[in-house]
N, C-alpha and C positions, 0 to 999 in steps of 0.2 A: 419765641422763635428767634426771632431778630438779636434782642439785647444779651443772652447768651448766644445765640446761633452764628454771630459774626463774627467775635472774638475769642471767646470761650474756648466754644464746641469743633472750633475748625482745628485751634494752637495744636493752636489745637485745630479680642476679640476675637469586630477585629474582622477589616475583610480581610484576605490573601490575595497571593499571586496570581497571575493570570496563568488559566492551565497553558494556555502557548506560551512560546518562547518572548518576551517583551524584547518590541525594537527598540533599535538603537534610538536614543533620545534624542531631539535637537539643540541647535547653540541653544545656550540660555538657560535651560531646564536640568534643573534638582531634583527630578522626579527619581525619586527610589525604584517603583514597580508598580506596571499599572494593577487593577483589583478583577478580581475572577468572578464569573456569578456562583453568589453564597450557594452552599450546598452544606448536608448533615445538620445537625442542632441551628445554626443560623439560619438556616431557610426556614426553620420555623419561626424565627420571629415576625415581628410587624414591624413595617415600617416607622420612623418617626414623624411627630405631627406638629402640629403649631402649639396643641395643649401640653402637648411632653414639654415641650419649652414655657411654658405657664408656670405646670407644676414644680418645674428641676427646682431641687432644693439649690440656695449660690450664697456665698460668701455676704455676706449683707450690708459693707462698707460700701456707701455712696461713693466715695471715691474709684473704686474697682468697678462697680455697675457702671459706672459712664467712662470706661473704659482704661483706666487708670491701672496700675499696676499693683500686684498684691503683695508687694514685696516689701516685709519687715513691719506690714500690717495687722497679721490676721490674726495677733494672741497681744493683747492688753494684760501685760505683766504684772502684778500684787507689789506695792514696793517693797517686802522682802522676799520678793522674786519664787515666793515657794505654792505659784498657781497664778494660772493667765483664766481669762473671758474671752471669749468672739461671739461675735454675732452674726447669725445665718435669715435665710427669707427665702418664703416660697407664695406661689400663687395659689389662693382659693376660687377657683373659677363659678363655684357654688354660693358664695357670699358673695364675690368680684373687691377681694381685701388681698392684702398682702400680708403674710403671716410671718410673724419677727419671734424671733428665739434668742435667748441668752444664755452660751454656755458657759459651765463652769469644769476647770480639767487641775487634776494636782498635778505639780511636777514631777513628786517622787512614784507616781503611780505609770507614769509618761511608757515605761517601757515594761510594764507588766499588767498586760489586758485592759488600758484603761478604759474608763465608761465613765462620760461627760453627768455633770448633773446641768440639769435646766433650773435656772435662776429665776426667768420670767419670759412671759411670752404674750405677746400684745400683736395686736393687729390692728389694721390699717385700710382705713377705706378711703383715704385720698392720696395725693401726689406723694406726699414723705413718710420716710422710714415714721415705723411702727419704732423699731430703736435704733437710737443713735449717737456713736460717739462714747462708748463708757469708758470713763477712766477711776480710777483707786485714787483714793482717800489713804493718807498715812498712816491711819490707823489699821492698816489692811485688812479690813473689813465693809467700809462702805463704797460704796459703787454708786456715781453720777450719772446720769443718764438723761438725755432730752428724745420722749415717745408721744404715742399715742394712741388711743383705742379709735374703733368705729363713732365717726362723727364728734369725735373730739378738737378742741385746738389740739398742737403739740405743745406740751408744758415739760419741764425739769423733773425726775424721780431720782430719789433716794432707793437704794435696794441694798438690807445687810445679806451678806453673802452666806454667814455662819446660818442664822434664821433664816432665811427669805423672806423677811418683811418689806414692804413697798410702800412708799410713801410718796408723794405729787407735794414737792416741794415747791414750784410758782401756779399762781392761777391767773396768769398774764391771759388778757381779751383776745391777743391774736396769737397767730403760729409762733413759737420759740425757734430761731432757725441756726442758732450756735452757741455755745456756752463755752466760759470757762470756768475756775474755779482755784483758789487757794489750797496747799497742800492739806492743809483742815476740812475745809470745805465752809470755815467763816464767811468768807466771802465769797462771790456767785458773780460773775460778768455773763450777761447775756444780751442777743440781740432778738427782737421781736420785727415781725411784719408791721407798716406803719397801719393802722386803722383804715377802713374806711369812709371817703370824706365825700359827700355829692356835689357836682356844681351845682345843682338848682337851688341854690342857698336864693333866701326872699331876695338878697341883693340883685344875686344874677338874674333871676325873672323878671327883676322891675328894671333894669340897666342893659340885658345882656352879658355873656361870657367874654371877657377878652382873650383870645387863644394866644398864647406864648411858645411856651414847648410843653405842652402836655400831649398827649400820646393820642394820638386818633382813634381807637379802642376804645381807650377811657372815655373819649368825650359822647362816643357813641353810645356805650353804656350808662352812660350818666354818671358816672363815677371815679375815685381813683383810690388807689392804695389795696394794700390788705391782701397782695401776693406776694410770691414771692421773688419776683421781679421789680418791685416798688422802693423806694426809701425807705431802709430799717431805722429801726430807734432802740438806741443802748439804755442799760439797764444795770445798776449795780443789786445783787442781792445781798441783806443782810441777817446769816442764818438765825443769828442769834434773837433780833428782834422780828424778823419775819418781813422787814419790810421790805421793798424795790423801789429805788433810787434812781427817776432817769437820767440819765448826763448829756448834755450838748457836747458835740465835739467838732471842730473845722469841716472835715470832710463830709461827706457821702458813704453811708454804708450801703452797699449794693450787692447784689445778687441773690442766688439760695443757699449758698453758704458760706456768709462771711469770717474771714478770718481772725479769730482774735487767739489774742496769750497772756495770762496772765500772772505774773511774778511766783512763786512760791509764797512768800510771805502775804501775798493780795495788798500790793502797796501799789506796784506800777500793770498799769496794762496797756498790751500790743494792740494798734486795733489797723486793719488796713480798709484805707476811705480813697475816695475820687475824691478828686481836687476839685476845688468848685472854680477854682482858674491856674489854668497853668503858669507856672513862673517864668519867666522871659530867659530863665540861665538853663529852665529842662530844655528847652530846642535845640542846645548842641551837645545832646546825648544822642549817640548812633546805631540804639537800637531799632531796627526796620520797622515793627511796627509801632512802636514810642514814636519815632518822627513823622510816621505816617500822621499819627492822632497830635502833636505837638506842633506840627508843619504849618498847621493850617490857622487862617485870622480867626481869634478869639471872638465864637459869641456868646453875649453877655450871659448868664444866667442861664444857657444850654449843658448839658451833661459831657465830662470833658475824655469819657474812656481810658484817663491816666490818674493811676495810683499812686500812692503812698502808706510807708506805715506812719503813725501818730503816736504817739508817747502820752498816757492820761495817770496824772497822779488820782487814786481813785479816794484820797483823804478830801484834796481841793476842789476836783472836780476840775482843774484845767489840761489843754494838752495843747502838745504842741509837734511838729515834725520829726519822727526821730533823728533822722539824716538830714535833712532839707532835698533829699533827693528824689527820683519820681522810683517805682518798684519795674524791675526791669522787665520784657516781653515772658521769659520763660517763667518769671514764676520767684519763686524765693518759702523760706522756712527757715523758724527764730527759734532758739531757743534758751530758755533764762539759765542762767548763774543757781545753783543751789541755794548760794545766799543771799540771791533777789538782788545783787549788783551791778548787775551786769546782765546784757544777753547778745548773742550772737547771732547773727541772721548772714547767712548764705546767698547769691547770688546779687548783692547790692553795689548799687552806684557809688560813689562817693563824690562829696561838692566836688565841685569846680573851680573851687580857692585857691588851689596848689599857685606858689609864685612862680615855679617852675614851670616853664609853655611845655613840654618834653611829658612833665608828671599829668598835665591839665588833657595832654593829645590822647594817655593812655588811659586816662578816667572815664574821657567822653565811651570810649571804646568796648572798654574793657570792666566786668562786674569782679565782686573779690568776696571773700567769706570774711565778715570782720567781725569785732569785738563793739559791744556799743556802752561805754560806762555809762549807771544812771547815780544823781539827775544832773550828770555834768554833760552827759553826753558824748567824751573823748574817743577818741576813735582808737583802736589795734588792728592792727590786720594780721587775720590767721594766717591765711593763705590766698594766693592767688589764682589757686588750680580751680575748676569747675566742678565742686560735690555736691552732692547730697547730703543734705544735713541731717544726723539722725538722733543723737541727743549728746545732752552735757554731762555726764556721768561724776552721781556725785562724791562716793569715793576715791576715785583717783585726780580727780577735776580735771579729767579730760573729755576735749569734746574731740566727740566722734560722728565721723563720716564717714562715707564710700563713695567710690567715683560713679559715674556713671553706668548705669543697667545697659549690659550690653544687647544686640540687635535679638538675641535669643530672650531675652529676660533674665540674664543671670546675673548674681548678686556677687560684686567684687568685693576683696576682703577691707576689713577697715580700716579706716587709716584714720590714727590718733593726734591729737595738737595737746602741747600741756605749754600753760604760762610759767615763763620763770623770770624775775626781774624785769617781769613788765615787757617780756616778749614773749610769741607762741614761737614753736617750732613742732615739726612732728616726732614724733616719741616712737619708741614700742610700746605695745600696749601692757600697760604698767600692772605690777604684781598685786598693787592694791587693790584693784577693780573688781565691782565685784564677781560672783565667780559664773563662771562659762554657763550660758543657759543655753537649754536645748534651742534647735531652730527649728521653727512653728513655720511652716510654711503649704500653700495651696499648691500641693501634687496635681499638675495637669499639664496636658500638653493639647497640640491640637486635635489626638485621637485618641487623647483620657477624661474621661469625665473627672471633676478637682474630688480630691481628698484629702482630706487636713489630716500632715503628718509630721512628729518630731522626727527631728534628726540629733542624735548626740554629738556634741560640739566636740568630742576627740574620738571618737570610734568613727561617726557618720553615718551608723548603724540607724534604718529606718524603722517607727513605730507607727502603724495606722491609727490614728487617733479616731476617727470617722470618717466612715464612706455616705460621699451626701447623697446618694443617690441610689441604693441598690436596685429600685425598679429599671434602671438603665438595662438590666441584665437582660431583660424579653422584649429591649429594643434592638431592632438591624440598623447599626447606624453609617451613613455613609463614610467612607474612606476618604481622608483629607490627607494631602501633600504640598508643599511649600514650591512654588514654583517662579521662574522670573524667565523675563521676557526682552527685548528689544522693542521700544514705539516704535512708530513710523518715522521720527526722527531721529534712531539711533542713539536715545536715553534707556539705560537701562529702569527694566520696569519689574516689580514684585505682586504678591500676592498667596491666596491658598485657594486650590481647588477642589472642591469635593465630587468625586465621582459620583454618578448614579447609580443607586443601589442595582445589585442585579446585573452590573454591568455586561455586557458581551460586543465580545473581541471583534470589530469590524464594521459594527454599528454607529451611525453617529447619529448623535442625541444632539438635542436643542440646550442653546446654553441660556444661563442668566448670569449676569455681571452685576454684583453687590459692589459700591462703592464708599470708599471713606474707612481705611485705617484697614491692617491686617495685623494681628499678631500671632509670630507661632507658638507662642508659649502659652496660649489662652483656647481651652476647649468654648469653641466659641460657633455651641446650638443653632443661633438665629442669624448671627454675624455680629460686628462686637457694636450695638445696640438692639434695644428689642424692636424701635418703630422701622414698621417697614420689610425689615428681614427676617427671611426664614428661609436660613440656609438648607442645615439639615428637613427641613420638612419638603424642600422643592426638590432637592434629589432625592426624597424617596419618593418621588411623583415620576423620577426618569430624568432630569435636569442636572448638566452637568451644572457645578454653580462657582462662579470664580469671584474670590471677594476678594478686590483690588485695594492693594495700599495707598494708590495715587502718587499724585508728581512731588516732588520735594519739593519744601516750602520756598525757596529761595524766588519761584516764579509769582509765588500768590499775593495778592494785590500789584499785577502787574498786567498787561495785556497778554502775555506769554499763560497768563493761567487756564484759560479757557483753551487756546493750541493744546498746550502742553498733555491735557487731560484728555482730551480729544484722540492725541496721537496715543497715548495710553490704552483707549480702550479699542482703537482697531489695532496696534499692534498685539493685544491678546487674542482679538479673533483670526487675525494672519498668524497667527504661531499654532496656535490648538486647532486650526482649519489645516494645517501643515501634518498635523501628527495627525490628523486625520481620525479625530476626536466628537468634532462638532459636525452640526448641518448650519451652516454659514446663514441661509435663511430663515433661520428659527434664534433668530438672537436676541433678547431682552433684557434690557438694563433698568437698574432702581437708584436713584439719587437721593440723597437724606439729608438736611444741614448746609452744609456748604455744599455737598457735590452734585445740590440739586440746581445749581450753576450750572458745572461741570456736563451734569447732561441734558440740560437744554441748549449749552452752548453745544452741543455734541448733536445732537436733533434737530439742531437749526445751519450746521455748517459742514456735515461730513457726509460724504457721498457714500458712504455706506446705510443702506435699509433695515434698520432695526424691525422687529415683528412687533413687541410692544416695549412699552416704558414706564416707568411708575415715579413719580417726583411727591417725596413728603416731608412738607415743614420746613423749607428753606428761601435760600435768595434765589434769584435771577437774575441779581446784574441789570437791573431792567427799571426803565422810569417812572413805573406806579409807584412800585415798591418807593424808589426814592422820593418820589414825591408827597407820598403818603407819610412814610416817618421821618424823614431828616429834622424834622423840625424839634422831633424831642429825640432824635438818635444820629447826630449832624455826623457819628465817625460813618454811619452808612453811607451817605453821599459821600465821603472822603474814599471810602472803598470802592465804591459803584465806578467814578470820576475816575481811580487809581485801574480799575477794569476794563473799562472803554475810552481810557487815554485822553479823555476831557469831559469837563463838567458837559451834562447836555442841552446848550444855551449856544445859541448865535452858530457860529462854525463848529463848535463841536456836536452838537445834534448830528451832524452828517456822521462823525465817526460811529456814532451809538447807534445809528439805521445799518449801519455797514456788522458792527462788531454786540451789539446786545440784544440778547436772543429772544424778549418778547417784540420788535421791533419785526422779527422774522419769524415768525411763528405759521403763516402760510408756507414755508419750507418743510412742517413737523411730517411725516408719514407713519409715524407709526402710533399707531394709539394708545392713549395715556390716561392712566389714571393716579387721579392727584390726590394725594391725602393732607388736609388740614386740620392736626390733630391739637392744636396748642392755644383752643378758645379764639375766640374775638379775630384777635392779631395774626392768627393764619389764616384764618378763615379770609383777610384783608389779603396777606400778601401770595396767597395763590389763584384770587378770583382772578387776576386776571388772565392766566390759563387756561380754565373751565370756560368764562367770558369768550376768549376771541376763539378758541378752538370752535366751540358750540357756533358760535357767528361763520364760521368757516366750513360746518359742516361735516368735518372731521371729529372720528371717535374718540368721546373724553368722557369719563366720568369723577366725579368731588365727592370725596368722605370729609364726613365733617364731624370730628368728635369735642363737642365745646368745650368741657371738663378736661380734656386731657393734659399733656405737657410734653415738653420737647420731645425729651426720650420718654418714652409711656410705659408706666407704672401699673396703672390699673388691669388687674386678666383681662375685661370685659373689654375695654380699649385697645390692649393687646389686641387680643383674639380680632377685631374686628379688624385692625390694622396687615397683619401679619397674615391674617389665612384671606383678606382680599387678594393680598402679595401672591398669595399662593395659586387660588380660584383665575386670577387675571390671567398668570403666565400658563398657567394649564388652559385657559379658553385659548387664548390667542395662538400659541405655540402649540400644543396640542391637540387644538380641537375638542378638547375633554370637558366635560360638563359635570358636576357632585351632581350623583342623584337625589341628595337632602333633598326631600321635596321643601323643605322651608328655604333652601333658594332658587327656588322655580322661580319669581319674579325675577332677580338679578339677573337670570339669562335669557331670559326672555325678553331684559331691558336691554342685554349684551348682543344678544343676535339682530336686532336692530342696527347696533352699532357696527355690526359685523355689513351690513347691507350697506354703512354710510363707507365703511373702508372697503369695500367691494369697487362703490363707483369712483371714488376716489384714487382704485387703483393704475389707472392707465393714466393718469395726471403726473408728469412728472419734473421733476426739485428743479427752478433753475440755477444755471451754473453761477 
């Protein structure tokens, strides 16, 4: 939760018209036309549910499921370009596995009825892809791949495309969580989960444990490493003799999916690590959240939240910085020279050597796409503009890009650099290149379910490759529209709303407010993650459901973030309370990740009366939390401090009673249910919700799924997660009860809770 969920996860988803005439719309709102109750062939369908969203077949790059963009992603091209793979995933809610597919599509077949062949198809009963990541072999025939079956590690397969032969090329002890590979496939760069290690080592029993920064989960469990949040350990393959090679490198490999590259020749590899101490010259880099985490005094041998990439000669085994500079806030993508020379990496820093004060003001400042020669390491600079880096193309040796995906998701045209005399400039894109491939892209909008379709690169003529989804046809799905708003402080604000199925003209329905990211370009079932939401399945309960974009980053890690969000979400119920949409008293919001801040700060300071609320897997802003992990996650306290405007020690305590929302949790009125779906570690950083609410008397109830993971993978975790979501807002807001007699308990434990908000009701928030 935490070690993604703070900086990751934050940076960081056919009705008709209405038979009457639609009014005139208010400021703010894009609404096309409101929706009419279904009638003819759509009244017969059924609603959608929480398991339609289980089963839907989706796109099966990690990237894109945690909300990432599908664009220039979804067809891994054969290097002689004459046939791409993707890979798709669906839920088994009968196994409780995630079911992984590999397709295979020729290009010359693209526009004449084509029909995919399946390569291989594995499945998955834990947190990661069943497959993932496959890229081509030179030989355009084998295919890389890191999977796994039921109850497997995830390890490395070989798969020939011609045969479909499979082969488990590592049989590494723990999960495999990145790889790369030489254009051969000789050589194999991969990172593994670190093992796990106990303290109860004979020492510690006879001595004691001396606590440093290890993680208070861990210590609790007795143990550490061996997920995928722990310290990864690299690994060189070698195909030929079969062995693996670990290599020590400076940094930190962290996360679940570390990033590496490696050379075409398998001479040099990309690896990007955490600094084990920041340099005294990254501090006057001016990236917002880099000086957040670089601002602060160095402690000794604590985890420092700032990157870099590393340079490893994979003959020596040594490496060293590639830039000496830190990897900037948004992000960055390398990519190598054809002939292993060179690689180019987008969005980077550059030292702070310049003798010029003028050249040093605009470095601190300002990132650049540059050239990096290996192993001298000389710098070029492509360009200074802001792209997307998408590859170095090796006949024409231009590297190509595109600017930024615009607010729709749409993909601007390329734009080419070619070196000449030891400078880039940008080019047209040149005759050598090679030649025009179709564009593979995920057809969807917010009222299309995706379907993988070429598009020819000079006609623009569409070919349906596959529809992922045809059982969609005998669902009524609700009617979603793009709308924006004004807060309450005259910030424009966005979002998508989904009407309630059935809707009728004059009625107003109970809303629910989904928080954390919207996008229009993404048919987005649940909302654009699976924990927690379930968009479509609440309006076809009768819920209007508006899944909010949120405040733009510029406030976050600052006192202004918690206002900010706050005015966000009653400025949407003053606006659709206006069009005369909603019933103002039946309004429920859900916070996930970070915006489970957002609406506890919002429950503990705004004089508006939510009916219920739902907080899963995230922060508080609040001094358990901080005091429970700072010590192996010291940027949390840095964020927490940057939240409530001072460390909370001495005189700043008072600001943090005044401005952090477990501090005021006797304010909450509406009742809450909390989900803790991300093991150990959530289970820590939401007790204390369930805790003081329960002490207070007021209605809360705790899901505690231990196996899970931030955003929840598993159906069965799913399901439990998402139709609570559902089951919650329909008791509280509706009154409505599943006759499932298998959850006769749960309401029976709720209509209690219903007696504790009953007496609680004439109690009211002080000012």
């Amino acid at each position: 939760m935490l070690r993604a969920g703070t900086r990751f996860l934050f940076f960081f988803l056919s009705a008709a018209l209405l038979l009457a005439k639609p009014r005139e719309p208010h400021r703010g709102s894009n609404l096309v036309a409101p929706v009419r109750v279904a009638s003819g062939p759509d009244a017969m369908k059924r609603p959608v549910t929480v398991t339609d969203g289980i089963r839907m077949t989706r796109f099966g790059d990690p990237t894109y499921t945690a909300g990432g963009s599908s664009k220039g992603i979804v067809a891994k091209f054969s290097p002689d370009t004459t046939q791409f793979v993707t890979v798709l995933r669906k839920g088994n809610l009968e196994n409780n596995t995630n079911e992984y597919s590999l397709l295979l599509f020729r290009i010359a077949d693209l526009f004449h009825s084509p029909a995919p062949h399946v390569l291989a198809s594995l499945a998955s009963s834990s947190n990661r892809p069943g497959i993932q990541n496959p890229i081509w072999l030179e030989d355009n025939d084998t295919i890389l791949f890191s999977g796994e079956n039921p109850g497997e590690h995830a390890q490395l397969y070989s798969l020939k495309s011609r045969s479909g032969a499979l082969r488990q090329v590592t049989n590494n002890p723990t999960n495999i969580t990145s790889f790369a590979s030489s254009n051969t496939g000789d050589l194999i760069a991969y990172v593994a989960e670190s093992p796990v290690s106990n303290f109860a080592t004979e020492k510690a029993l006879h001595n004691g444990f001396l606590v440093t920064h290890e993680r208070l989960w861990d210590l609790i469990k007795g143990s550490f490493g061996g997920d995928e949040y722990s310290q990864h350990e690299l690994f060189i393959h070698n195909t030929a003799t079969a062995e693996d090679r670990r290599v020590r490198i400076n940094g930190e490999i962290e996360g679940p999916n570390p990033r590496i590259a490696l050379s075409p020749n398998g001479k040099y590899l990309l690896v990007q690590t955490e600094v084990r101490r920041i340099p005294e010259g990254w501090r006057d880099y001016e990236g917002k959240f880099l000086r957040l985490y670089t601002g602060q005094p160095p402690t000794e041998g604590a985890p420092t939240n700032v990157f870099q990439y590393e340079l490893l000669d994979t003959d020596t085994g040594t490496s060293e910085s590639l830039l000496g500079t830190p990897w900037p806030d948004g992000g960055s993508d390398v990519a190598w020279s054809p002939d292993s020379k060179s690689v180019v990496v987008s969005n980077a820093y550059l030292p702070l050597n310049a003798d010029d004060s003028l050249e040093r003001t605009v470095r601190k400042a300002h990132t650049l796409l540059v050239e990096v020669s290996v192993p001298d390491r000389k710098l070029a600079v492509v360009s200074d503009e802001h792209l997307r880096l998408l590859r170095w193309d090796a006949s024409s040796g231009n590297v190509i890009c595109e600017k930024s995906i615009d607010a729709a998701g749409n993909r601007n045209p390329e734009v080419h650099f070619h070196k000449k005399l030891g400078m880039w400039s940008q080019v047209e894109a040149s005759a050598k290149a090679a030649p025009l491939l179709p564009e593979i892209i995920l057809d969807e909008d917010m009222n299309t379910p995706p379907r993988i379709v070429a598009i020819d690169p000079t006609s623009r003529r569409k070919s349906l490759l596959i529809d992922l989804n045809p059982q969609f046809g005998d669902l009524a799905f609700a009617k979603v529209q793009s709308v924006t708003w004004k807060d309450t402080l005259g910030n424009e604000a966005k979002g998508g709303l989904y009407w309630p199925l059935n809707y009728v003209v004059g009625r107003k329905y109970p809303l629910v407010i989904q928080t954390h990211w919207w996008y229009a370009d993404k048919f987005l079932i649940d909302g654009p993650f699976t924990t927690a939401f379930a968009a479509q399945a609440l309006a076809g309960k009768g819920f209007f459901v508006l899944q909010d974009h949120g405040p733009d980053w510029t406030v976050f890690d600052t006192t202004d973030e918690g206002p900010r969000a706050m005015a966000d979400y009653e400025g949407a119920i003053e606006y659709l309370d206006q069009r005369g949409l909603i019933d103002r008293t039946r309004v429920g919001i859900i916070g996930f990740s970070r915006t489970c801040y957002h609406i506890t700060y919002t429950l503990t300071h705004s004089n508006y009366k939510f009916a219920a609320a739902t907080i899963a897997d995230g922060i508080d802003g609040g001094y358990f939390q901080q005091m429970a992990f700072s010590n192996a996650i010291p940027d949390l306290a840095i964020e927490f401090d940057a939240l409530n405007g001072a460390p909370p020690f001495g005189g700043g305590l008072s600001t943090w009673m005044k401005q952090s929302p477990p501090f005021l949790m006797e304010r909450v009125q509406a009742p809450l249910l909390v989900q803790a779906n991300n093991g150990p570690v959530s289970l820590l950083g939401e007790w204390e919700w369930f805790a003081g609410l329960s002490r207070l008397k007021k209605p809360v109830e705790l899901i505690y799924l231990p196996h899970g993971t931030h955003i929840l993978e598993k159906p069965w975790e799913r399901e439990v997660s998402q139709q609570a979501t559902v089951d919650w807002f329909d008791f509280w807001l509706n009154r409505h009860e599943d006759p499932d007699t298998a959850k006769a308990e749960k309401y029976k434990r709720w209509r209690e809770l219903r007696k504790l908000q009953e007496a609680n009701g004439a109690v009211q928030k002080p000012n």
